[in-house]
N, C-alpha and C positions, 0 to 999 in steps of 0.2 A: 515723558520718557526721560529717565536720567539716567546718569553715568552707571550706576549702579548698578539699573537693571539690562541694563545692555551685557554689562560685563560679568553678571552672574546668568546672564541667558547665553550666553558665550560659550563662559566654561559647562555649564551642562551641555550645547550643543557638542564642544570639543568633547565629554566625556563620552557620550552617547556613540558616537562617529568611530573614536577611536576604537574602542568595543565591539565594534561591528566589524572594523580595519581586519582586529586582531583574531575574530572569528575566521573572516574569510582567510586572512594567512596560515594561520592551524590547517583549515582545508584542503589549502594547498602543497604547504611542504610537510602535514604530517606529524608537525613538532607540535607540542603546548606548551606553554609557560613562557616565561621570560627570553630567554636566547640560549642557545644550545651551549652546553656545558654550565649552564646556570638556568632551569628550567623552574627556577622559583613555585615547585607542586612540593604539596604536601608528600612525604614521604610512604610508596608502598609499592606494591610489584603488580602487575597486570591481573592476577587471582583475587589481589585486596581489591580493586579497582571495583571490578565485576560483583565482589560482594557489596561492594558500598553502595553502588548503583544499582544492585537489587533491592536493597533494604529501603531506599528512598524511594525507589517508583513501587515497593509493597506501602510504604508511610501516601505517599501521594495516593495510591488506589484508595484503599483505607478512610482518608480522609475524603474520598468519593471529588476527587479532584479529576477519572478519567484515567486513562493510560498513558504515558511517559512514550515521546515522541523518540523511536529508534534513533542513533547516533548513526553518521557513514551512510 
């Protein structure tokens, strides 16, 4: 075992964890992104949203990938 791999097993654990963190907080308060007044998302309105996430779980059917797990 060396330095190395300790410390690149690290930061993928730290990545992995955080992600998860950042999941359940959305769930909780509601927000996405970054932090409030700086929600670092891509730019569009709750209509674009719903169309985007149509067109991706028709691409995922499509690709016979299954149905697209409801959000909430």
């Amino acid at each position: 075992m060396t330095l190395h791999k300790i410390l690149v097993h690290m930061i993928a654990e730290t990545d992995r964890h955080a992600g998860q963190a950042d999941i359940v907080r959305e769930l909780i308060d509601g927000a996405a992104g970054l932090r409030n007044g700086n929600d670092n998302m891509a730019p569009g309105d709750q209509a674009w949203w719903e169309s985007y996430r149509s067109r991706l779980e028709r691409a995922a059917l499509d690709a016979g990938q299954g149905p697209v797990l409801e959000a909430g």
